[in-house]
N, C-alpha and C positions, 0 to 999 in steps of 0.2 A: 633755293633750298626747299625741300618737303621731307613731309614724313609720311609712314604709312601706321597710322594708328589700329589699335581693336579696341572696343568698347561694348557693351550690350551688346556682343557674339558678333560683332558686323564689324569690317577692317574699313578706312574710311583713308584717303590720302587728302595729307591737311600741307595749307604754308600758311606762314603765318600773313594775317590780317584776312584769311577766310573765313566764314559763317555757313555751318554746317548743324542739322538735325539729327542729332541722336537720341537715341531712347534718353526716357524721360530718366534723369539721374536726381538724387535727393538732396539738391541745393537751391540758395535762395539765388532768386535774380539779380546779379550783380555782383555777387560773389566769386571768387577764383576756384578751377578745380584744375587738377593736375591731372595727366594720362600719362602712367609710367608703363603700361603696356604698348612698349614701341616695336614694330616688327623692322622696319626698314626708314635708314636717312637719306638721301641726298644731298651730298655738297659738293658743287660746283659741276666736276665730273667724276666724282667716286661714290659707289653704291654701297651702303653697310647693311647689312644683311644680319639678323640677330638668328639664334638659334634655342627658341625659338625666339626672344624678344634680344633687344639690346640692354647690355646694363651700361647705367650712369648717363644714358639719354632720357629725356623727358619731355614733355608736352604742356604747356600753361594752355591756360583758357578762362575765358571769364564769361558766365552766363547770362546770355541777353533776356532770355523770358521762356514760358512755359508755354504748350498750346499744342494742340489734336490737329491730325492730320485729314485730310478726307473722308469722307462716310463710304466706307464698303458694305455692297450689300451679304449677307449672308443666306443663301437660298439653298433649303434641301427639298426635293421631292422624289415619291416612288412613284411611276406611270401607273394609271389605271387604279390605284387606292387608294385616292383620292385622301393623300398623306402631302403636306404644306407648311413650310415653316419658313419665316421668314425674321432674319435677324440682320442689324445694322452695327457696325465696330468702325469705332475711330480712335487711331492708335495716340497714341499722348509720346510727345517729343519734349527735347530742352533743346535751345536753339543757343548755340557756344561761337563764338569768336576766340579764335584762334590768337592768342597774343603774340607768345615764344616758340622758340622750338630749340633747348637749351640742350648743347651736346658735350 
């Protein structure tokens, strides 16, 4: 069984006991959060399909910890203008395991 979750604009397909990165959400570590924005289930061999979401499906998850992603560089120039700028972005994630997936 899966789900196809959305969260921080990005649809992610989960089962449960996965460990998945999503945008950084404002819970503590170890704590439960729910994802009631479900787009699509999975069981066994039938496809449920929400319109746009499912209602009275839902998603548990408990958060493992917090922590930034890779350093991208950020680089603008104009040829010949000797115009340079140079910026570093590291995106900040909450890293969730997936408990349930309660339908």
């Amino acid at each position: 069984m899966y789900a196809i979750i959305e969260t921080g604009g990005k649809q992610y397909r989960v089962e449960e006991g996965s460990v998945l990165n999503v945008e950084l959400l404002s819970a503590d570590a170890g704590s439960e959060v729910g994802f009631d924005r479900v787009l699509a289930v999975k069981k066994e061999d039938r496809l449920e399909v929400g319109q746009p979401f499912l209602d009275g499906v839902s998603v548990r998850g408990k958060v493992l910890d917090h922590g930034k992603g890779k350093k991208i560089i950020v680089f603008k120039y104009k040829a010949k203008k000797n115009y340079r700028r140079k910026q570093g972005h590291r995106q900040p994630f909450t890293r969730v395991l997936i408990e349930k997936i309660e339908v």
